[in-house]
C-alpha positions in Angstrom: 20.3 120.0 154.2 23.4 118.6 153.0 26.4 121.1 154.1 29.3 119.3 151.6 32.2 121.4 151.9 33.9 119.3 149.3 34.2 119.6 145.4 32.9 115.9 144.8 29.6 116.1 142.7 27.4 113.3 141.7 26.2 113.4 138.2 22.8 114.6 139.2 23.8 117.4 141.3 26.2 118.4 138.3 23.3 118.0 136.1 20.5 120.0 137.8 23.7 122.7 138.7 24.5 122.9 134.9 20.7 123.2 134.2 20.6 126.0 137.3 23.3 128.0 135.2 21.8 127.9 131.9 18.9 129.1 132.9 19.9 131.8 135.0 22.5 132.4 132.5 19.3 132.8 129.9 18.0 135.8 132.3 20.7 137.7 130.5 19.8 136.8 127.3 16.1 136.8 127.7 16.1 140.5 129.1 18.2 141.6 126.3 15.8 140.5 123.7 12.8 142.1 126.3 14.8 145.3 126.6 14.5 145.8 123.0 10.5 147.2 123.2 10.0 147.3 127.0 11.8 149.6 129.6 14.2 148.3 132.6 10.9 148.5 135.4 8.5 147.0 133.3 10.5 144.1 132.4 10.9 143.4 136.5 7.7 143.8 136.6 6.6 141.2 134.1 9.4 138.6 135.4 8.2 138.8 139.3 4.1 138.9 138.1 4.5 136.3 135.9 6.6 134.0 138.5 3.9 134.4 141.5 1.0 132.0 140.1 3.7 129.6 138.8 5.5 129.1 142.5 2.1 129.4 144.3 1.0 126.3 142.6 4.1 124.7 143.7 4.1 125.6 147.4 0.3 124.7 147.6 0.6 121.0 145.7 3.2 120.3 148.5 1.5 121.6 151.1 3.3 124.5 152.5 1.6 126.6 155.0 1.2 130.2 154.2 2.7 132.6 157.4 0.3 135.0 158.6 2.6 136.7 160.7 2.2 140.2 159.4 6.1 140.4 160.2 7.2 137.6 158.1 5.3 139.5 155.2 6.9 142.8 156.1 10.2 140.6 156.1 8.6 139.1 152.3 8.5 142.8 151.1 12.0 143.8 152.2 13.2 140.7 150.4 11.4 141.1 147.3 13.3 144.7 147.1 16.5 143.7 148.0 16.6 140.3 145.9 14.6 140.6 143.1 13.0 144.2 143.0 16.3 146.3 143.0 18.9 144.5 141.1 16.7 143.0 138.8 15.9 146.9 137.7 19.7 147.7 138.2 20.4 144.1 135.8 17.9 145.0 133.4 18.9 149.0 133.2 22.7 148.4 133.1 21.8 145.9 129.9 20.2 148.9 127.5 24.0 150.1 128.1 26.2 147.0 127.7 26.5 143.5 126.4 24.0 140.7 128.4 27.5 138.8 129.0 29.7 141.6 130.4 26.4 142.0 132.6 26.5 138.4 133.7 30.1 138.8 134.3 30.2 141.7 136.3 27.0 140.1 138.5 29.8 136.9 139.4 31.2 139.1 142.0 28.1 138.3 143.9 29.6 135.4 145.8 32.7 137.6 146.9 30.9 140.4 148.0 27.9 138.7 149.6 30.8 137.0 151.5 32.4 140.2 152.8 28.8 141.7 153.8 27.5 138.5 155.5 31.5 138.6 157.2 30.4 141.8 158.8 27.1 141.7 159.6 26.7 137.9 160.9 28.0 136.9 163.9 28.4 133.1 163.1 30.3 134.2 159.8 33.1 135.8 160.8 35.2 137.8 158.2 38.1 136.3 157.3 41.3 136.7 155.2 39.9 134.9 152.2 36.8 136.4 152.0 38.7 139.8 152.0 41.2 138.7 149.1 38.8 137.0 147.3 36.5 140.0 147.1 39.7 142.4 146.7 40.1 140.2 144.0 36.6 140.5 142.6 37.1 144.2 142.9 40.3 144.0 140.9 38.8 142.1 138.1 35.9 144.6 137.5 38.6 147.3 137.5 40.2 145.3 134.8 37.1 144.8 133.0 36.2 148.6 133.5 39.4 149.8 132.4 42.1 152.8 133.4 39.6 155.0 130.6 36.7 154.8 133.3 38.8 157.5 135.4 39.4 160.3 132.8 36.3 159.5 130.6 33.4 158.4 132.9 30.4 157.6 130.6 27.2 155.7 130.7 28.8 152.4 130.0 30.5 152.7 133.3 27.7 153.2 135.4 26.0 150.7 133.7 28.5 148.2 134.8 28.3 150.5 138.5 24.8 149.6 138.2 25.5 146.0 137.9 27.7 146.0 141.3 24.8 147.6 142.9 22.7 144.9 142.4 25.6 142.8 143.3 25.5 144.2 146.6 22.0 144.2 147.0 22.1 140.4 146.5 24.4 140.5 149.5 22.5 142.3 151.3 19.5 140.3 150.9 21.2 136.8 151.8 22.0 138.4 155.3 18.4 139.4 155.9 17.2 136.2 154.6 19.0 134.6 156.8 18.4 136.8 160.1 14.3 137.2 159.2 13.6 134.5 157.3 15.3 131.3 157.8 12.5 129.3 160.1 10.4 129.5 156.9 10.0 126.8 154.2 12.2 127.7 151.2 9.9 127.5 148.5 7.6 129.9 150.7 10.3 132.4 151.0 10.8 132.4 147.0 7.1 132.6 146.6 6.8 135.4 149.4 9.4 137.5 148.1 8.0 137.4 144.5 4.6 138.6 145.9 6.7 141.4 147.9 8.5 142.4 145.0 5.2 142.5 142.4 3.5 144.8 145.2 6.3 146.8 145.0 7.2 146.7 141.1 3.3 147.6 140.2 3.0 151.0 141.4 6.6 152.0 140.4 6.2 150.6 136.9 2.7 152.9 136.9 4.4 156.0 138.3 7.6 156.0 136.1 6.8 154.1 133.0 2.9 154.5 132.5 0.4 151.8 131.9 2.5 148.5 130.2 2.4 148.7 126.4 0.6 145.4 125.5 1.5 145.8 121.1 4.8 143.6 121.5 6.3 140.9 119.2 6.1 137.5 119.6 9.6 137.6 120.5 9.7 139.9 123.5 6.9 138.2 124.5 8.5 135.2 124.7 11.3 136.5 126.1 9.5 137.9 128.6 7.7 134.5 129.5 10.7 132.6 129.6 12.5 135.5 131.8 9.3 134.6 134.6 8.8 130.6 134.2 12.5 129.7 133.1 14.9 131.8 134.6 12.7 132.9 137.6 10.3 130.5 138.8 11.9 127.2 137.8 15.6 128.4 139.0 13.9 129.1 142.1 12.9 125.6 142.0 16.4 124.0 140.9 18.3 126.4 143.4 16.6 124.9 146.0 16.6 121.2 144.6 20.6 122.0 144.5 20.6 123.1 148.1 19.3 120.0 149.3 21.2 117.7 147.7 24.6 119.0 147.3 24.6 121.4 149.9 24.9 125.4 149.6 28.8 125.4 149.3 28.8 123.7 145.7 25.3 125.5 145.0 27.9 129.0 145.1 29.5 127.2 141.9 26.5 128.3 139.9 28.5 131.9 140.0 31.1 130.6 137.9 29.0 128.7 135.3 26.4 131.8 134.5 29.0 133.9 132.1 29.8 131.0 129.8 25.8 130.0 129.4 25.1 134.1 128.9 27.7 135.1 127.0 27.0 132.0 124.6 22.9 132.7 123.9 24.5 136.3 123.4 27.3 135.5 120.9 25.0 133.2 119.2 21.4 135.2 118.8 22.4 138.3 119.6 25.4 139.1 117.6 27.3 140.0 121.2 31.0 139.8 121.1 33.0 140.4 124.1 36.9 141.7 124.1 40.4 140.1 125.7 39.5 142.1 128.6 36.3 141.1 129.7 37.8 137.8 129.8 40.9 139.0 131.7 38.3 140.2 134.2 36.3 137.1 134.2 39.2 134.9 135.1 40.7 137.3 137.8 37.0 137.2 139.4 37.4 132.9 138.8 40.2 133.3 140.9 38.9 135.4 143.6 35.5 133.3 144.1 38.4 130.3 144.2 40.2 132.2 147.4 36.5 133.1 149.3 35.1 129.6 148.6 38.3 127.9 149.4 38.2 124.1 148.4 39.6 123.9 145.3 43.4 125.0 146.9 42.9 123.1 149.8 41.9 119.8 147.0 45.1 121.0 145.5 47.3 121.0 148.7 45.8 118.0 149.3 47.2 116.0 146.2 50.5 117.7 146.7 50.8 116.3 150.2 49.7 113.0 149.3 52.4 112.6 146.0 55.1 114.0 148.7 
């Protein structure tokens, strides 16, 4: 695995990475249009289902070996809550609240925040200055976003956007027990195992709280729905670790950056959504704190200054 730790891209690698954001970007856009006759839990539900058969066909045309470690599958079902069962349902509740692009804004703090929890957890990622001002900074933008109104006139929109840090942090959390539990298994295996984690988990939930899944939808949450599973779950699985490989998981963290333009575009253009000044206020000031944790792009700039000196 390629650890690049500078900004330099080939056109490929920009490619697949622009390709990674749209379609990740389109989870936004896909749940909003899903959200519209399906509840929060089911929708999880479908997108892990639906993904399992998809990535199993992957990992058994290339020939990856299926643990029987009863652990690793224990360490499967706590990554299928904490990365896909948990803030997929906190994404997809905070979105019957707020617009799918001030949901895909708020969910770019990931990168800070997973930095700040992975700081203080992993021993061989130590906590540093950066990581603490870009994630102060991450903080700040939300606050921004969130507005001085939040304080004296809590309301549903708020936690919505609450909910959307959760799962922020629950992202974080999960790349820190990935990589403690999980990281002598293949990849793909782990996106596969974590999907089948998450569906055992999602069914009974869905059953308990939201009753059998109505099957009377349109043609338009069902397709929603479907590309929500193959497109923005399965297949970005697939690109994200393509990525990995070839560019190396520094630049893969630039994918952060690139989601809110792709989301907040489907939403502007089919969905009617339109987001204010400060959304985009916020949006910059997180920019600016995933610049400080990640780090490159002012050292690349103190670079060029030293060399025109």
């Amino acid at each position: 695995m390629t650890e690049s730790r500078t900004l330099n891209l080939d056109s490929k690698s920009i490619l697949m990475l622009l390709l990674l954001a749209a379609v990740w970007g389109g989870s936004f856009f896909f749940a909003e249009v899903a959200l519209k006759e399906v509840p929060p839990l089911t929708v999880t539900m479908y997108r892990v289902v639906w993904a399992v058969p998809f990535l199993a066909l992957i990992v058994f045309f290339k020939g990856i070996l299926i643990p029987r470690s009863l652990k690793v599958w224990w360490s499967y079902l706590v990554m299928g809550a904490l990365n896909n069962a948990i803030p997929f349902s906190l994404i997809f509740w905070g979105q019957t609240q707020i617009e799918s692009g001030l949901a895909s804004i708020l969910n770019g703090t990931t990168a800070m925040f997973a930095a700040v929890i992975s700081g203080l957890l992993l021993p061989d990622e130590p906590l540093t200055l950066k990581k603490i001002l870009g994630a102060s900074l991450g903080i700040v933008g939300v606050a921004f976003i969130m507005g001085p109104s939040a304080l004296a006139n809590f309301n549903l929109s708020n936690l919505a956007q609450l909910a959307i840090l959760g799962a922020t942090l629950s992202y974080a959390f999960a790349g820190v027990w990935g990589k403690t539990a999980l990281s002598a298994q293949p990849p793909l295996m782990n996106a596969l195992g974590m999907l089948i984690g998450s569906t055992v988990l999602m069914i009974p939930i869905v059953l308990a709280f939201d009753g059998s899944p109505n099957l009377a939808l349109s043609v338009e949450v069902w397709s929603a729905l479907i590309g929500l599973a193959f497109l923005s779950t399965a297949l970005a699985y697939i690109l994200y670790f393509a990525v990995m490989v070839r560019a190396g998981t520094a630049n893969l963290l630039l994918v952060t950056l690139l989601i809110p333009p792709f989301a907040v575009g489907l939403g502007a253009l089919f969905l009617g959504e339109k987001l204010g000044i400060q959304a985009w206020i916020g949006f910059g000031i997180i920019a600016v704190g995933f610049a400080v944790t990640d780090g490159r792009l002012f050292s690349y700039l103190s670079q060029k200054a030293s060399t025109k000196s």
